[in-house]
Structure formats: structure tokens, C-alpha cells
C-alpha positions, 0 to 999 in steps of 0.5 A: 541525498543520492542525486537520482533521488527526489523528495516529492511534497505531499498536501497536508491531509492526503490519505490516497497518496499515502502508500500504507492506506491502501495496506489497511484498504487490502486487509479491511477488504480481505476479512470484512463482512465474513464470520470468522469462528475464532481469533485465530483464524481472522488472525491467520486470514490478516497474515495470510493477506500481509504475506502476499503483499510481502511477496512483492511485485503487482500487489504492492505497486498496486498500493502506490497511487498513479500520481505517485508512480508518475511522479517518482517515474519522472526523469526529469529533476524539475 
């Protein structure tokens, strides 16, 4: 293990520190409550939505739980 990294312990259940909720919150929120006329357009309103998080930046640290960037920001090695 790299010395500049720390492993933080997470409680047993705790789905809003767990970085992919917030994936699933992204694209349940992007397609929900709308009718969509085919298959393949929900499809392509989910890949769309996946593409811009694949882009980086403020959509995904945005997935990240304050807690969680506090913590993996820390400089200390406590």
C-alpha cells in the first residue's frame, strides 16, 4: 500500500457514503416520471446520462459524499 494512501472504514450499512448510490440517484432522476415511447429511447436517455458522468469533473465528485472528500482530503495520517 502506497504511503500516501489511506484506507477509510466505512459503518455497515451506508448507502450515502457509498459513491455508486449517488449513479443510480443520477439516472433514476434523469428518466423517472416521463413516458418514454420506446425502449430504445429510455435506453439512450440512461447512456446519455452515463456519458456525461463519464466525462469527469463536477459530475462525478458530485457522486462523492462531503464526508468522503473531507476525509480522502485530510493530510493527516491519523
Amino acid at each position: 500500500m502506497p504511503s500516501n494512501v489511506r484506507l477509510l472504514g466505512l459503518p455497515p450499512y451506508s448507502p450515502e457514503l457509498n459513491p455508486v448510490e449517488g449513479l443510480g440517484e443520477r439516472i433514476k432522476d434523469a428518466v423517472s416520471n416521463k413516458l418514454w415511447t420506446s425502449l430504445r429511447t429510455l435506453e439512450d436517455a440512461i447512456l446519455d446520462e452515463i456519458a456525461a458522468i463519464r466525462n469527469g469533473g463536477a459530475a462525478v465528485s458530485g457522486m462523492i459524499h462531503a464526508w468522503m472528500r473531507a476525509q480522502a482530503n485530510a493530510s493527516d495520517s491519523a
